[in-house]
SELUMFI-306994 format. One record per residue (C-alpha): x, y, z. Coordinates in pm, whole numbers, always signed. Layout:
     east    north       up
        X        Y        Z
...
***
This chain:
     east    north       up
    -1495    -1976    -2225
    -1364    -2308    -2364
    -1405    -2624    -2168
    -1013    -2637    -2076
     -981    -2327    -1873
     -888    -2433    -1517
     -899    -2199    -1242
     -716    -2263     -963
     -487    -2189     -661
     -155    -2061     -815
     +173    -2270     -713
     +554    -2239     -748
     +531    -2335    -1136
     +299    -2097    -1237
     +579    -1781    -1101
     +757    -1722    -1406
     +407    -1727    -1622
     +243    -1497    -1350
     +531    -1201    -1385
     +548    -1276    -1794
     +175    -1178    -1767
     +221     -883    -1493
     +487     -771    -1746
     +250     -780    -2082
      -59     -619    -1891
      +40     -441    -1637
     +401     -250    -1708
     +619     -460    -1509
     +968     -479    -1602
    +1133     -842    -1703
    +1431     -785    -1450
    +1552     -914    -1129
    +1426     -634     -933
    +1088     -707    -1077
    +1130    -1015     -870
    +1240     -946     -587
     +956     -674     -530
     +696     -968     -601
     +895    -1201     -397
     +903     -899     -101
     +512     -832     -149
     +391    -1177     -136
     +641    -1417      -20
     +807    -1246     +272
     +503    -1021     +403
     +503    -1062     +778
     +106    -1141     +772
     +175    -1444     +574
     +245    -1555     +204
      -53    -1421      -63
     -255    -1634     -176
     -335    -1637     -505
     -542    -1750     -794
     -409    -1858    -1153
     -692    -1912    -1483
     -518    -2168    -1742
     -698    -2194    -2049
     -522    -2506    -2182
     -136    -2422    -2179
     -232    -2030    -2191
     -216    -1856    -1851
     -509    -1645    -1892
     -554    -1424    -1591
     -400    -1381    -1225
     -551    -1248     -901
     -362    -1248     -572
     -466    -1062     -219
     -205     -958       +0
     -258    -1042     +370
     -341     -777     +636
     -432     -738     +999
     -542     -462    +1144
     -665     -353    +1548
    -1003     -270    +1678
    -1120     -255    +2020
     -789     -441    +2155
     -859     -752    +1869
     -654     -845    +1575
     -877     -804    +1248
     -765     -990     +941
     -797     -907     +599
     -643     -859     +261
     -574     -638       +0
     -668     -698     -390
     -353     -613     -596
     -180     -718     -883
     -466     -814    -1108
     -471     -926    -1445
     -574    -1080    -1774
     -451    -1115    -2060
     -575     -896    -2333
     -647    -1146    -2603
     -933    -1317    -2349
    -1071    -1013    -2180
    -1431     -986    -2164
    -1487    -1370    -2107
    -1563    -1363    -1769
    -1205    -1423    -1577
    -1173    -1157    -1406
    -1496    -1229    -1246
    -1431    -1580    -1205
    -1112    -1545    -1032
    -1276    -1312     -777
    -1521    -1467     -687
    -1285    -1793     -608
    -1096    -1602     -400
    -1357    -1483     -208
    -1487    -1843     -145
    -1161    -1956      -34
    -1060    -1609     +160
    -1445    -1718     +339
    -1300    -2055     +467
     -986    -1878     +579
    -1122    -1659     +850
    -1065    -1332     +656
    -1352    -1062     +764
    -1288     -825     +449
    -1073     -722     +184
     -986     -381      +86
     -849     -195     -232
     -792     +144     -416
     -922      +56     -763
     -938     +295    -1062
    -1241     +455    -1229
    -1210     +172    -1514
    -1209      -96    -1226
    -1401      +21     -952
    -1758      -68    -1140
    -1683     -412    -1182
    -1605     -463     -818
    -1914     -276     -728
    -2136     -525     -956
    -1965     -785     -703
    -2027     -621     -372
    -1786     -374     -308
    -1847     -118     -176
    -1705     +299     -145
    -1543     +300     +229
    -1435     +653     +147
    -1160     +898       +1
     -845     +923     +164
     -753    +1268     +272
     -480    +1414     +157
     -236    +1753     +119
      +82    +1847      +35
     +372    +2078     +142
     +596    +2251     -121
     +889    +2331      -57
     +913    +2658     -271
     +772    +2834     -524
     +922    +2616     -787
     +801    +2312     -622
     +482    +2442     -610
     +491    +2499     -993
     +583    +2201    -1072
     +355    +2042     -855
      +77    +2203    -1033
     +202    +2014    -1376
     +248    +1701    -1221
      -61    +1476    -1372
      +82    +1179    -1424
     +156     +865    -1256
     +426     +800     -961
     +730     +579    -1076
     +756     +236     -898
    +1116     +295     -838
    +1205     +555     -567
    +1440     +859     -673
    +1814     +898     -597
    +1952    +1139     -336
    +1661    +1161      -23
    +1807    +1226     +264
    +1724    +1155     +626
    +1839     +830     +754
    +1791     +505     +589
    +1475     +325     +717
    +1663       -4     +728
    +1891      +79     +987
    +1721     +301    +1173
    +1527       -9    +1211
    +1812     -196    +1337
    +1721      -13    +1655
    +1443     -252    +1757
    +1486     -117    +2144
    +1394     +225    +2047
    +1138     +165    +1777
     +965      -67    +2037
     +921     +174    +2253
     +807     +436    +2035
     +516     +191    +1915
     +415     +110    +2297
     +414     +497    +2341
     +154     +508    +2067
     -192     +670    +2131
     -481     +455    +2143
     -782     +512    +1880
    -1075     +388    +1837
    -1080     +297    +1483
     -898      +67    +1230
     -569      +98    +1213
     -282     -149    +1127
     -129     -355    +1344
     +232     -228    +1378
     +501     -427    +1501
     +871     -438    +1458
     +867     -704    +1245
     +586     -532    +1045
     +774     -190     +996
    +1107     -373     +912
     +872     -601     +622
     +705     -282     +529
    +1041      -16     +470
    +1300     -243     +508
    +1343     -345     +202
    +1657     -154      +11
    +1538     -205     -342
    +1272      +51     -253
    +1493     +294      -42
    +1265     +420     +198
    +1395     +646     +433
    +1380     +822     +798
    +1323    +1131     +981
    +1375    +1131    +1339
    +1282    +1386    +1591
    +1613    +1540    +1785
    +1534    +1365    +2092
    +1587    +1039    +1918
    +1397     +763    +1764
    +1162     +657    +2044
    +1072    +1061    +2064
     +963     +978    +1668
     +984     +924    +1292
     +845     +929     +973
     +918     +679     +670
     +867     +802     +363
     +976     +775      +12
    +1080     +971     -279
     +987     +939     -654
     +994    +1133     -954
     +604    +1202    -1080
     +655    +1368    -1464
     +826    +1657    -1373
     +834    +1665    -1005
    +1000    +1513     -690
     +784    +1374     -498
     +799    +1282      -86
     +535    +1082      +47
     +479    +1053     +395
     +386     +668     +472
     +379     +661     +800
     +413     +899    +1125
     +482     +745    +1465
     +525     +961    +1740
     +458     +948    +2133
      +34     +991    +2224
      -93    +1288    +2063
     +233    +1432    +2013
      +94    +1695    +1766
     +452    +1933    +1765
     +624    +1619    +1719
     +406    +1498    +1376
     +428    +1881    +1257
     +814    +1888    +1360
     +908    +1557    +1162
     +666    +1665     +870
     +899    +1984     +785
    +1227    +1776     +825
    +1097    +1513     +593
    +1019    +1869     +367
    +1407    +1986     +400
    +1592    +1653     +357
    +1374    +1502     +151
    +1550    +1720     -178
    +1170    +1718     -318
     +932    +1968     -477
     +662    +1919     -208
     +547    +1660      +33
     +234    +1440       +3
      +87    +1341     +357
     -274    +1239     +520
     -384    +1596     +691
     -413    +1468    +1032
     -212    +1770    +1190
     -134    +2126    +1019
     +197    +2175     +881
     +150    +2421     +630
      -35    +2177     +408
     -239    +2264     +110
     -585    +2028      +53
     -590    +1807     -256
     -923    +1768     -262
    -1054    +1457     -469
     -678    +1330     -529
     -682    +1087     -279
     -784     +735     -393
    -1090     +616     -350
    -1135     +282      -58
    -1344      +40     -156
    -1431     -314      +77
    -1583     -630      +76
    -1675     -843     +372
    -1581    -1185     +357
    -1702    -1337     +699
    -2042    -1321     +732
    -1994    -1221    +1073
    -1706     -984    +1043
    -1711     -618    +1186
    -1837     -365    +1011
    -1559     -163     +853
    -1573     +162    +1084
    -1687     +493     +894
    -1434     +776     +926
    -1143     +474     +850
     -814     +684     +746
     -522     +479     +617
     -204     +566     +616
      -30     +643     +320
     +159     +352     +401
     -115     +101     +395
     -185     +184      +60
     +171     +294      -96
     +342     +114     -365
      +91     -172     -382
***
């Protein structure tokens, strides 16, 4: 490293660098919408603005790392934690260190800021550096999927490659904007949820309008016939190489309304115009395993005296969607 670079918390003049670099290294596009998403992610999230980390190596913006905030419930308390997303550096100073450097800064100010851990899905190219920096694996997450014919099946089977960022044209259901509009009904259908006794995100009204509100990403909305505070599922459709693809984010329905889940499951199947539909196997719905597709969980604890992240922890799809 040369004696100029500067690492330090990222402000309002560094934007414009910070989404030229997401652009270069990781695949953003240089568009409005591009924007708005990183606005949506880290300005507007309704567990507070991301913090985030900037390396300058004289008038070279050299790497970025940003967390995005999380809470989540245990016991009856509020948890807090982050996310790692949005990572980079550029390619002409890799191996130097930054990456590194800009972790463990974070983590040193993420200590002082009352943040018991941070979680992320990294790849097999990232995950070993994290682990050299005390990570560690929390777990797979489960998951199956649902065709919705034979030829969704078939081209489910050929569809090795990535998601798109941008969701597909034509889902149907409702969309999840104004069903959210609705904030009598959806509060009720949260206080109606079952209690559990591991981690699980702390959903609010604010939370699920943040989290599928947004139109740029279309998400949409199944509800059961009795209504929205009987229950619904978000989800979201995108094109994966040849396929169309429905992923189940998240599943709200009354207790342990296990008709309900499997009910809302094959309506998100028939409106959803897709080849098959991805979803955590918590309930049977004619499902087929994907075992070791799921990405892999890996955490950190920040606060020394943090709980322990609970074995068995299952996110939803929508804790770990998109970002």
């Amino acid at each position: 490293m040369t004696d100029e670079l500067v690492v330090r918390p990222a402000g309002a003049a560094d934007r414009q660098h910070i989404l030229e670099l997401l652009a270069r290294t990781l695949g953003w596009e240089r568009s409005e919408r591009s924007s708005e998403l990183f606005a949506w992610k880290h300005d507007h999230n309704v567990f507070g603005p991301s913090p985030a980390w900037v390396a300058w190596d004289g008038d070279h913006l050299a790497g970025f790392r940003t967390v995005l905030r999380w809470e989540f419930e245990l016991d009856g308390e509020t948890v807090r934690a982050v996310r790692a997303v949005d990572t980079a550096t550029d390619p002409a100073v890799r191996r130097r260190g930054i990456f590194r450097r800009l972790t463990l800064q974070a983590l040193e100010d993420l200590r002082a800021g009352g943040v018991a851990f941070v979680f992320n899905t990294p790849n097999d190219q990232s995950r070993p550096g994290y682990l050299a920096m005390g990570w560690q694996i929390a777990g797979r997450v489960p998951l199956a999927a649902r065709p919705t014919g034979l030829g969704g099946l078939v081209r489910m089977a050929r569809a090795r490659f990535p998601a798109d960022l941008w969701s597909a044209s034509g889902a149907g259901g409702e969309p999840a904007r104004c069903v959210l509009e609705d904030t009598g009904s959806i509060s009720e259908l949260l206080k109606s949820q079952a209690r559990v006794k591991t981690l699980r995100t702390r959903r609010s009204v604010e939370y699920l309008r943040w989290r599928y509100g947004l139109p740029l990403l279309d998400y949409r909305a199944a509800i059961m016939p009795g209504g929205i505070n009987a229950g619904v599922a978000f989800f979201r459709v995108r094109r994966r190489g040849p396929a169309r693809e429905a992923t189940v984010c998240d599943l709200l329905v009354p207790r342990h309304d296990r008709s309900g889940e499997r009910h809302l499951i094959r309506q998100v199947a028939k409106c959803s115009r897709s080849d098959y539909v991805l979803c955590v196997p918590k309930v049977r719905a004619g499902g087929i395993p994907l075992p070791r597709q799921g990405p892999t969980i890996t955490t950190r604890t920040v606060e020394r005296r943090a709980p322990r992240v609970p074995d068995g922890w299952v996110p939803s799809l929508g804790d770990l969607e998109l970002f």
